[in-house]
N, C-alpha and C positions, 0 to 999 in steps of 0.2 A: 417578314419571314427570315429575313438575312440576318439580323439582331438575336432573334430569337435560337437561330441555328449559333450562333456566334455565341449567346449565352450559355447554352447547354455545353458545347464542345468547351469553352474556359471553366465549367465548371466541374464537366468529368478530369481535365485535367489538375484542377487542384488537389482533385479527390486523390487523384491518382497520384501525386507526389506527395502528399501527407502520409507518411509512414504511421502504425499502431503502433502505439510503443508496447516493447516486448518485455519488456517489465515495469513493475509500481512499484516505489518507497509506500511503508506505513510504519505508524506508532502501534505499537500494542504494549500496555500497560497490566502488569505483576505486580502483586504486593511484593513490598520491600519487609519480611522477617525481620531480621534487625531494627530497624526502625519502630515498626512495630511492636516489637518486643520492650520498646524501653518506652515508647510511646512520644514520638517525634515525628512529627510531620514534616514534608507530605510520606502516606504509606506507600504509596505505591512508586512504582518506578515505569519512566517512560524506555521502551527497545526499540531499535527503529531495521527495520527487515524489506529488505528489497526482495519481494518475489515475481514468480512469470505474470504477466498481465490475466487478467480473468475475466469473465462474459457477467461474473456474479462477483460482484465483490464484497456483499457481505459475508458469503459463504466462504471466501478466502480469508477474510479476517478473521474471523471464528476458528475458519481451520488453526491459522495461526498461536492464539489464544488459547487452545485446547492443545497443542504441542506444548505447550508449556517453553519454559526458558531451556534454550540451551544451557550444554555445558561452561563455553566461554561466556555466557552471563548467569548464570550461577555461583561463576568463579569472581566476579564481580559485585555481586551483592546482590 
């Protein structure tokens, strides 16, 4: 019983000091126009975007991907 109590209590406290991370790095990938245009591979272009951490994370990617490029990568190609 003593082992057993002894497990649980080191295991909530691992829990308990592992922080959620509050945000996640991704890739989301735009076509590259230019490239495209003259027909040079690769088309597409990789962005890489740190957003809040989410419960869904495909539903956060996609969000991403449907925002479309910013400005400052716009202005980049």
């Amino acid at each position: 019983m003593k082992q057993l109590s002894l497990f649980v209590l080191l295991f909530i406290l691992l829990t308990a000091c592992t922080p959620a991370p509050e945000t996640i790095t991704l890739s989301v990938y735009f076509l590259d126009v230019n490239q495209f245009a003259v027909g040079a591979e690769p088309y597409e272009r990789a962005v890489t975007r740190t957003i809040p951490a989410s419960d869904d994370l495909p539903f956060a990617v996609l969000e991403q991907l449907f925002l479309g490029p910013t400005l400052e990568e716009q202005a980049d190609g």
